[in-house]
C-alpha positions in Angstrom: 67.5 24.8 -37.0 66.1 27.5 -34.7 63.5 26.7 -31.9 63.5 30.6 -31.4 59.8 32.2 -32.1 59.7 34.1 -35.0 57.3 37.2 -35.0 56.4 39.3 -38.2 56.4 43.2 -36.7 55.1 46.1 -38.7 57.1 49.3 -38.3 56.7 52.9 -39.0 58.7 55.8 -39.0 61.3 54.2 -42.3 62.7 58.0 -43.1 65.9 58.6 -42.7 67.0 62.3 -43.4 67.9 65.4 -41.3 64.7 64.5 -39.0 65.0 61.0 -38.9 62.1 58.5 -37.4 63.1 56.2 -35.3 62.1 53.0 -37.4 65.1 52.0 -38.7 67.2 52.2 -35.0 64.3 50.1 -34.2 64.2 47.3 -36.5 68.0 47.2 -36.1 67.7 46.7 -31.9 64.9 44.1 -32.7 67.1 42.4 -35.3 69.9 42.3 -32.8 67.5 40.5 -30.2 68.6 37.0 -28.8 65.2 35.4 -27.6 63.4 35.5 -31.3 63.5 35.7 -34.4 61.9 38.9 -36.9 60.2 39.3 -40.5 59.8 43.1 -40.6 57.6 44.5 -42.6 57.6 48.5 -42.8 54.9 50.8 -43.0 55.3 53.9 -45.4 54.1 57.3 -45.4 55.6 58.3 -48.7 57.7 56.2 -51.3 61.2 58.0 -50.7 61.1 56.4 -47.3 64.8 55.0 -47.2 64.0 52.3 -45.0 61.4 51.0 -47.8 64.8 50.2 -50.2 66.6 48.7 -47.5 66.0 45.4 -48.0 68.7 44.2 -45.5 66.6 46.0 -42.7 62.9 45.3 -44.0 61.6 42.3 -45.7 58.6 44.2 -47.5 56.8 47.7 -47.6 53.5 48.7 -48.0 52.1 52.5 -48.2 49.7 53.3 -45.7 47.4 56.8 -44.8 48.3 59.5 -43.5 47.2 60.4 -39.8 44.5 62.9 -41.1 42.9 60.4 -43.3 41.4 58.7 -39.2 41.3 55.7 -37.4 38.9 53.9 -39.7 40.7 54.0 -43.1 44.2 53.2 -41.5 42.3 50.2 -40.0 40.8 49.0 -43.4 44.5 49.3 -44.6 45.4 47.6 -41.2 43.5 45.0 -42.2 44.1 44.0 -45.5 48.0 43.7 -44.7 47.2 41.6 -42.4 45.5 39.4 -44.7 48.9 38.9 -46.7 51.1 39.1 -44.0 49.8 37.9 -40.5 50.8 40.5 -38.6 51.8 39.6 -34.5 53.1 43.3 -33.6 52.8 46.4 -34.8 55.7 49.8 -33.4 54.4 53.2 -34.5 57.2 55.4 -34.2 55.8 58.9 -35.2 53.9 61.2 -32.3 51.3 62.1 -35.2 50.1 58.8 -35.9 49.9 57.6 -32.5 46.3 58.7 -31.4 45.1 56.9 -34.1 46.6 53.8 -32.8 45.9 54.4 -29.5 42.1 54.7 -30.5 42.2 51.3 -32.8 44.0 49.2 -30.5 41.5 46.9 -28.9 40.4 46.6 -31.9 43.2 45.3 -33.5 43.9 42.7 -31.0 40.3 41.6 -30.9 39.7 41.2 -34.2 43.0 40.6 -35.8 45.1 39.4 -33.2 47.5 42.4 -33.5 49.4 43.7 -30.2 50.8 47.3 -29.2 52.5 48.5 -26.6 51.5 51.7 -26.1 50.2 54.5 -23.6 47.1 55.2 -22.4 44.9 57.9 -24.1 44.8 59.3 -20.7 49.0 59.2 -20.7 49.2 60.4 -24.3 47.5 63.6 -23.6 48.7 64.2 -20.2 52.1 64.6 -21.9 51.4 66.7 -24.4 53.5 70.0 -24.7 50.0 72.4 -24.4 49.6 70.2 -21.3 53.3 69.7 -19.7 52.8 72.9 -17.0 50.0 71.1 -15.5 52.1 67.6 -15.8 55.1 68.9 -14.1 52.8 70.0 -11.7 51.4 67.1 -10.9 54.3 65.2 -10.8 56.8 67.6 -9.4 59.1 68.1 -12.1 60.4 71.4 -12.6 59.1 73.2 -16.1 59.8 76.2 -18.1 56.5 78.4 -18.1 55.1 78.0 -21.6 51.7 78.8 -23.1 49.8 78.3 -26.6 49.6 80.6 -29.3 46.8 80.7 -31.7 47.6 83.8 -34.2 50.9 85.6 -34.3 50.1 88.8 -32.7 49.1 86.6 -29.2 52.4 84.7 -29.9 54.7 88.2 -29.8 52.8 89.0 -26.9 53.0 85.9 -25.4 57.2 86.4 -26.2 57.1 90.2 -25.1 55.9 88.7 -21.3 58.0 85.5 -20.6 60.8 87.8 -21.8 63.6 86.9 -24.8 64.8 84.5 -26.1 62.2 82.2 -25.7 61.4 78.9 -27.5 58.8 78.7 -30.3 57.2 75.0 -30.7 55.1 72.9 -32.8 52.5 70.8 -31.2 54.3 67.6 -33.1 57.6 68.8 -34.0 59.8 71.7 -34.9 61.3 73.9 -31.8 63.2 77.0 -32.8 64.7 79.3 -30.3 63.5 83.6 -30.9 65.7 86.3 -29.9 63.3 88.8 -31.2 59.4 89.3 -31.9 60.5 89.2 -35.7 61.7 86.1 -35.2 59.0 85.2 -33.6 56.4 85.9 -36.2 59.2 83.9 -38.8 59.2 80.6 -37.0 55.3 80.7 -36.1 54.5 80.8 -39.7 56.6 78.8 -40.7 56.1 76.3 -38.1 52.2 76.4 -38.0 52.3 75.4 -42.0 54.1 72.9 -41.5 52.8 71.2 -38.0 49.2 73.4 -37.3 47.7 74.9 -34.3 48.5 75.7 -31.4 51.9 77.1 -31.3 53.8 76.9 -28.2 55.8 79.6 -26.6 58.3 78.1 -24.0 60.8 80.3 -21.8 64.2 79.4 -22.7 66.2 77.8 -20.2 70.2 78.0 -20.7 71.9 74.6 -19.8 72.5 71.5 -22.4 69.9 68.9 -23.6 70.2 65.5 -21.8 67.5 63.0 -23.2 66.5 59.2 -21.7 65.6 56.7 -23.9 63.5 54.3 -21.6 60.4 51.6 -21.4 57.6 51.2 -18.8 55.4 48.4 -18.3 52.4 50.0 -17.3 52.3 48.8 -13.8 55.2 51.7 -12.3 58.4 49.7 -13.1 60.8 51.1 -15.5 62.2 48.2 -17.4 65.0 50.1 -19.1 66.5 53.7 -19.0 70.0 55.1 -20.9 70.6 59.0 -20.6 72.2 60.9 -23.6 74.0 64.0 -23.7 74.2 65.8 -27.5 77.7 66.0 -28.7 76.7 67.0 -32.6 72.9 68.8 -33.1 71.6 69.7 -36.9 70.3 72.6 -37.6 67.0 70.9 -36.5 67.8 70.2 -33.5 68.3 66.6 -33.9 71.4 64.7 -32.0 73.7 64.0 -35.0 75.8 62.7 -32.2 76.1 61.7 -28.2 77.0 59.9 -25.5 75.9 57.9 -22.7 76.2 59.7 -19.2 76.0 58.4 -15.6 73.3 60.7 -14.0 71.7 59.1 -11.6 69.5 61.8 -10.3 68.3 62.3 -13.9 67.1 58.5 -13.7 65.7 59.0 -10.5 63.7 61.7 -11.8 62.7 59.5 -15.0 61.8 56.7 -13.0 59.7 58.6 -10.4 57.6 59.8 -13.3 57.3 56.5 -15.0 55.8 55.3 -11.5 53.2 57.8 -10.8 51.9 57.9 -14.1 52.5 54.1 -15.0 53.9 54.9 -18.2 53.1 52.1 -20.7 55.5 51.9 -23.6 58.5 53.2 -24.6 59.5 56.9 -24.3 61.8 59.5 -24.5 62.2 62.8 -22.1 64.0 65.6 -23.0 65.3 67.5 -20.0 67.6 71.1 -19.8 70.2 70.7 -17.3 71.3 74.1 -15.7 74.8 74.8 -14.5 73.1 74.8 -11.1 72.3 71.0 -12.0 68.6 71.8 -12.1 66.3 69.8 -14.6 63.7 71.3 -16.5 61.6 68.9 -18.8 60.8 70.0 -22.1 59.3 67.5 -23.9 58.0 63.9 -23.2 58.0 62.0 -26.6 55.7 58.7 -26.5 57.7 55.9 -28.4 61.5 55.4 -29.1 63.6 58.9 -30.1 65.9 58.4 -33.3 68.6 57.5 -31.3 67.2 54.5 -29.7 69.8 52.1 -31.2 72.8 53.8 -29.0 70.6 52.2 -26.0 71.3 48.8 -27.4 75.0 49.2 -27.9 75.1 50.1 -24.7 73.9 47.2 -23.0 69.9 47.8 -23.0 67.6 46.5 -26.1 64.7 48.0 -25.2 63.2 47.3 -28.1 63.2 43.4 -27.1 62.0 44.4 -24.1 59.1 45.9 -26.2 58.6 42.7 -28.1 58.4 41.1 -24.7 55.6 43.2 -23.6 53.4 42.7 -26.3 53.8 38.9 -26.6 53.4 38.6 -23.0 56.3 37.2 -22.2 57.5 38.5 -18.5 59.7 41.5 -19.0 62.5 41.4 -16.2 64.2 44.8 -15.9 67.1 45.4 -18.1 71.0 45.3 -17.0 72.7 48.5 -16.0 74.0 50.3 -18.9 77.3 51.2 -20.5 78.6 55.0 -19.7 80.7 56.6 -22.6 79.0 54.5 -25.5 78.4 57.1 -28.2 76.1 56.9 -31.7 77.5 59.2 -34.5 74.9 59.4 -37.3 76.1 59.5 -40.9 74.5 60.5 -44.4 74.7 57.6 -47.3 74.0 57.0 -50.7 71.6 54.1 -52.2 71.0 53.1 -55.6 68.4 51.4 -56.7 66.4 50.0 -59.3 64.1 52.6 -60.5 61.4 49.8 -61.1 61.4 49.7 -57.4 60.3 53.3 -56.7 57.6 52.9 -59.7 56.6 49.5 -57.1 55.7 51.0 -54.5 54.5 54.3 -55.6 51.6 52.7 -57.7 50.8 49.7 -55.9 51.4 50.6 -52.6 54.0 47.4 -51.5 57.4 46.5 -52.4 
């Protein structure tokens, strides 16, 4: 019989298509974890979530509000899952939902005994992508000159003086690059539908996308790091594909920042590497990319290390990595029971 601990972990981000979340590389690192045992239960924006079917991955679903619907109704929902369930942890995995988890911490943990590891208010906004200029200021880290759009005519002319192509951004999601101010108009519509106001206009910088898939501990140290380089990339943007790299200046870099701003949580920065090795950051992403799992067959379960955090247990800082492990991301086909999709889309759990 196992002495190990076992801890019932809620977990977001259960889709699974061309823009996948990152929940299901998560529950699979935490399911891999030697030092406890997991009852996962998944969190549900919409009832086509894959990860709500896959029963192998998570024990039970439950719908829960959307971002816009605010910190006290997701709370009330919070709650009353908890009264079933008896929740320990809770891993939001989608940049969207994380202010309002942010802002309901403490009170999770002081009311229902729920822990997150997340980052400060203070951190979250620091990173954001209207913000990241004044971050890589402050933290001397080279980025491309960028500035928000707030109709389409300011975003041409925002286009018109960094000078084409550039790169036209959502303040969630979405990054398309514009060789033209037609194309620029295209993707702002079609981005600002989709993901809202502002619109970023970045300067493109030519180089390939390496990423780091890492965890702080709020104090400076950086518990765990695993660079990336994109072999395969969907027509999103997305790695499909890619392979661990030795880069130790990129670490450096990573870990630097971690320290000053005593990143707490996991993360995930997305840097351009020139072909004068020169490292522009383009995006810091507050919880674990997609692609978090490759981390774990390479040597690091940072999501463990997450589960540590929370609990209290003392994190130690994770073994060096493997270089040349690659992830290759595949499409697959479920069936299931009809009965189960009728479940959860009028009750709300499965």
């Amino acid at each position: 019989m196992s002495t190990k601990p076992t801890y019932t972990i809620a977990v977001t981000g259960l889709n699974a298509i061309d823009s996948p979340g990152s929940g299901l590389a998560v529950i699979k690192g935490l399911r891999e974890a030697e030092g406890f045992d997991v009852r996962i239960i998944g969190f549900a924006y919409e009832s086509m979530e894959p990860g709500v079917y896959m029963h192998h991955l998570v024990d039970k679903s439950y719908q829960v509000p959307y971002p816009n619907a605010g910190q006290d109704v997701l709370y009330e929902r919070i709650s009353y899952i908890n009264s079933v369930e008896s929740l320990d942890i809770i891993i939001p995995n989608y940049d969207a939902e994380l202010f309002n988890y942010i802002r309901i911490q403490q009170k999770l943990k002081t009311e229902l005994d729920i822990s997150m590891v997340l980052p400060t208010e203070d951190q979250f906004e620091e990173r954001q992508k209207s913000n990241l200029s004044d971050f890589g200021e402050k933290h001397g880290i080279q980025v491309p000159s960028a500035e928000m759009a707030f109709s389409m005519e300011e975003a041409k002319e925002i286009a018109s003086d960094l000078g084409f192509p550039v790169v036209v951004k959502g303040k969630f999601y979405d990054a398309k690059i514009a060789y033209t101010p037609t194309q620029v108009s295209q993707y702002f519509s079609q981005i600002a539908a989709e993901w809202g106001m502002p619109i970023i206009i970045q300067e493109f910088i030519n180089g390939h996308e390496v990423n780091v898939c890492g965890i702080g501990n709020g104090k400076g140290d950086t518990l765990g790091a695993v660079p990336m380089k994109k072999i395969y990339v969907t027509d999103k943007g997305k790695a499909w594909s890619g392979v661990t790299l030795e880069d130790n200046e990129l670490l450096e870099i990573c870990e630097d920042a971690v320290a000053s701003t005593k990143w707490n949580g996991p993360f995930e920065f997305e840097f351009m590497k020139t072909s004068e090795d020169k490292y522009y950051l383009l995006e810091i992403n507050p919880r674990f990319p997609a692609w978090c799992y490759l981390a774990v067959g390479a040597g690091q379960n940072q999501t463990a290390t997450l589960i540590e955090l929370a609990t209290g247990i003392k994190a130690e800082k994770l073994p060096a990595y493997v270089v040349g492990k690659m992830f290759i991301r595949h499409s697959d086909d479920m069936v299931i029971d009809m009965k189960e999709f009728e479940t959860i889309s009028t009750t709300g759990e499965l």
